[in-house]
N, C-alpha and C positions, 0 to 999 in steps of 0.2 A: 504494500500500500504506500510504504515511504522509504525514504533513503536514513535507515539510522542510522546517529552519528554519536551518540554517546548516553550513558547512564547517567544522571547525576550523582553527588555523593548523599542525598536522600533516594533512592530509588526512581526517580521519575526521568521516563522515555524521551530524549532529545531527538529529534528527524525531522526530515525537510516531506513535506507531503505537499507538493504541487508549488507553487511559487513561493513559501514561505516555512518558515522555523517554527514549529511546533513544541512544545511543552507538554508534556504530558497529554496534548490532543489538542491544547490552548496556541493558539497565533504567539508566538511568542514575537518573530520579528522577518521582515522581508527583506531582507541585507545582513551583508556583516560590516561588524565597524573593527579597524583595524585598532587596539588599547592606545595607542601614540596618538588619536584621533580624541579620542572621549578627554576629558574637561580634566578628570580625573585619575588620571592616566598614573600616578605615581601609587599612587594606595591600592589597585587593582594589581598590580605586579608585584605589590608588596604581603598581600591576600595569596595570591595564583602567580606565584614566579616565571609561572612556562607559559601561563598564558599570552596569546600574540592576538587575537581578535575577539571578538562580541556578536552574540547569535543576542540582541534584545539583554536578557541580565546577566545572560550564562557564556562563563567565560570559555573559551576553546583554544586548543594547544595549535600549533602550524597545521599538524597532519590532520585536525578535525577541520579545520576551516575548509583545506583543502577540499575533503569529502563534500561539506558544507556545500561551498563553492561551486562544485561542479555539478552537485546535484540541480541547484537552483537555477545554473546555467543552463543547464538540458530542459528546465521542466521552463524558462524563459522561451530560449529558443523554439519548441513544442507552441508556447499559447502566442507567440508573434508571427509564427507563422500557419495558423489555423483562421479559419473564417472568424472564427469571434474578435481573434486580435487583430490581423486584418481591420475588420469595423469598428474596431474601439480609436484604432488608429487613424481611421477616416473620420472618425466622429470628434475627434480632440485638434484634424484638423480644420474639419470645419468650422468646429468651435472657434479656433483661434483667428480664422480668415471673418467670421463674423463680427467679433467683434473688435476688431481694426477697422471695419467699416462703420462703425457705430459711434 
């Protein structure tokens, strides 16, 4: 159903299922943020030493990100090139051609 990519250290299921990061089933986040990126960047490596990016709160090592990553990039490239994405993309541009005209 999804791309797992790690347990946490409470028991709950980390995977990417279709365009985003999931938590235990919950949306956790639709991107990763690289730790040098976040605000906070000094106290989260001091918490999680190894960790090098962010799935939302949950921190991840290089090789999860990786997984992360490619999961999300496959499951990207799948809905951009599908009739739905396709239309969403026709419709954000019409959107944005109408309202320059406005």
């Amino acid at each position: 159903m999804g791309t797992y990519i790690k347990t946490t250290e409470d028991g709950r299921r980390l995977q990417v299922i279709g365009r985003a990061v999931y938590l235990d089933g919950v949306k956790e986040a639709e991107w990763l943020l690289a730790i040098v990126q976040h605000p906070n960047w000094k106290a989260i490596l001091e918490a999680v030493p190894n960790a090098t990016h962010l799935a939302g709160r949950v921190p991840l090592t290089w090789e999860e990100a990786l997984v992360a990553q490619a999961a999300l990039n496959e499951a990207r490239d799948a809905y951009e090139s599908s009739p739905t994405g396709i239309a969403e993309r026709m419709r954000v541009s019409i959107n944005v051609v109408t309202s320059i005209r406005d």
